[in-house]
N, C-alpha and C positions, 0 to 999 in steps of 0.2 A: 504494500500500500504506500501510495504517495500523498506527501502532504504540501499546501501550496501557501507559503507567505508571504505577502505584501504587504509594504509599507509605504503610504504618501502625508506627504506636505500637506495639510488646508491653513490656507488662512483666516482661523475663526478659533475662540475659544472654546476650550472642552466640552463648556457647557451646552454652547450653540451645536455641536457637533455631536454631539449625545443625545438632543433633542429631534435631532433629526433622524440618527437611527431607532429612535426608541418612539415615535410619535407614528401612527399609524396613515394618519394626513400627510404627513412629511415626507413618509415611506415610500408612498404608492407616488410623490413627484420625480423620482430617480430612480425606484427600484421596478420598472419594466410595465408601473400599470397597476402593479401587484398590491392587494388590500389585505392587511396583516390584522389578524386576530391576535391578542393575547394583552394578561397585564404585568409580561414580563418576571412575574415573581418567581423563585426558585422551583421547579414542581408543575409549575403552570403548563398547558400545551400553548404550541405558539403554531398558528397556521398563514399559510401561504397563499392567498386564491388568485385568478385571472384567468385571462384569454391569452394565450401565448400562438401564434399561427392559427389562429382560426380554434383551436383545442382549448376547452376551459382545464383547467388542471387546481388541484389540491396538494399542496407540498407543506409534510407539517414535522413536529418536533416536541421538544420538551425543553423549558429553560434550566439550564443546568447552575450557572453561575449568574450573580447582579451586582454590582460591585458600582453604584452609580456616578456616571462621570469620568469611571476607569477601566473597566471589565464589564462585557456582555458574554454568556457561553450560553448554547442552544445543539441540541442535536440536531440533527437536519435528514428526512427522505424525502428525496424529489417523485412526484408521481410520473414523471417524465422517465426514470431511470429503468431499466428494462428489466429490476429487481424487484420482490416480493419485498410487501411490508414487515419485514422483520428487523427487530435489534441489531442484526450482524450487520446490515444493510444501509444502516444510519451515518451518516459522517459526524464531526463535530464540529461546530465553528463558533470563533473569536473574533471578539473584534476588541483591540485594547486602542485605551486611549494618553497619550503622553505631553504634557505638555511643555513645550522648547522654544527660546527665543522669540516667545509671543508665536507661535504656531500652534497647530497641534498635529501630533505625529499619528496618523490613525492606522492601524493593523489591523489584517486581515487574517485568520489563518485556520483554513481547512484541511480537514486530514481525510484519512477513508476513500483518496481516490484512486483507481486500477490503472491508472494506464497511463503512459507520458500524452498521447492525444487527450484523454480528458484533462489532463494536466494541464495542459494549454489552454482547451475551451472552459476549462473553470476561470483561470489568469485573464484570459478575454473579457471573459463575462464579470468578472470582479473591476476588472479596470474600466468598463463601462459603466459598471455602477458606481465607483466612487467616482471618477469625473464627474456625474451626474449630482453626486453629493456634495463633490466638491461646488459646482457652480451654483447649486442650492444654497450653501450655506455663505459663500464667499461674496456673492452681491443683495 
């Protein structure tokens, strides 16, 4: 299994930046459309909904960690993924937040994935969603 991390630049404080991943309005402006259930608590399900290619899809999880302003952890099954809803099947993702020379350093990082090609279209697909974040929060 491979695991994929990134880290970017925003120009916005932690708090502005945290707000944005944790706010469900906020979500669905950068994250693909997508309208997020959940109230983030430890325990809680966190669900994923939309129309992605014409396909409505359900991609959901479990909040694992909250750490407000610094740590977000969530399990993650994509219903997109050609795998059975099971445990094994679940990735894990992070997103840390750092705060540096009036920046904040925001981190990405999923694990649970098979293959250097998905490796890459997850990378794709994370770096289109933070630019998206990025521009959200930055103007």
């Amino acid at each position: 299994m491979l695991t994929l991390k990134k880290s970017f630049s925003i120009a916005a404080s932690k708090e502005k930046v945290w707000h944005a991943l944790t706010e469900p309005e906020q979500i669905k402006r950068y994250f693909f459309g997508t309208d997020t259930v959940t109230d983030w608590q430890v325990g809680s399900p966190v669900f994923f909904r939309g129309v992605w290619d014409g396909k409505a899809y359900e991609d959901k999880g479990t909040v694992l960690e909250h750490v407000p302003f610094t740590k977000l952890k969530y399990n993650y099954w994509s219903s997109f993924s050609t795998k059975p809803d099971l445990p094994e099947n679940y990735a894990n993702i992070s997103y840390l937040l750092e705060e540096k020379d009036g920046q904040t350093i925001f981190t990405v990082v999923q694990d649970g994935i098979d293959t250097e090609e998905l490796l890459k279209h997850s990378e794709g697909n994370w770096t289109m969603v933070i630019n998206g974040l990025k521009e959200l929060v930055e103007n």
